[in-house]
Residue, then its C-alpha position, 0 to 999 in steps of 0.5 A: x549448447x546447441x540450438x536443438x537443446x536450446x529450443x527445447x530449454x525454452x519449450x521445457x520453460x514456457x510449458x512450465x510457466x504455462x502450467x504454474x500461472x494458473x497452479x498459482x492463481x488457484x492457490x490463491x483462491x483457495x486462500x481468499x476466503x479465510x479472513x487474515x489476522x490483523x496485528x497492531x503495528x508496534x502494539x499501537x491501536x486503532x486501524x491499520x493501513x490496508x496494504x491491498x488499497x489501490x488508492x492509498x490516498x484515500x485509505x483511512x490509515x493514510x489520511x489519520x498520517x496526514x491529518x496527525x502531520x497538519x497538525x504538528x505543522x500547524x502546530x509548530x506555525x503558531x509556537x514559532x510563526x514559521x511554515x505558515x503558508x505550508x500548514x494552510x496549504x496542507x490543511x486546504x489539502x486534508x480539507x479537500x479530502x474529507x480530512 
């Protein structure tokens, strides 16, 4: 392949992508108003993780996770005696949270 075609190539490549991305940001518009169905993972109810969060650490679904796992951990403190300082630590983490 010689230089001319390979300059070509990249000329042909970069119009493509040029005109793609906003094909593509436009196609996306399009489908923004309509509401997407939200399906119950494993057929349990109650919400669901909002995968598009920014901050996951302050969706609802990851805190219900968290608080479910304080819990079990503190739980477990008072069966066995075991992972104590654990379960207050995470505890003081949920706390502080809003948890």
């Amino acid at each position: 392949m010689s230089g001319k075609d390979l300059s070509k190539l990249v000329a042909a490549g970069l119009v493509g992508a040029a005109l793609a991305f906003p094909a593509g940001l436009l196609v996306a518009r399009l489908g923004a108003d309509a509401q997407p169905a939200v399906s119950e993972p494993h057929g349990r109810a109650g919400p669901v993780r909002d995968v598009f969060s920014p901050s996951f650490r302050s969706d609802p679904w990851f805190l219900d996770r968290q608080r479910e796992g304080v819990e079990a951990l503190e739980a477990h403190c008072r069966r066995s005696g075991e992972l104590c300082a654990e379960a207050r630590e995470a505890r003081r983490w949920l706390d502080a949270r809003g948890g």
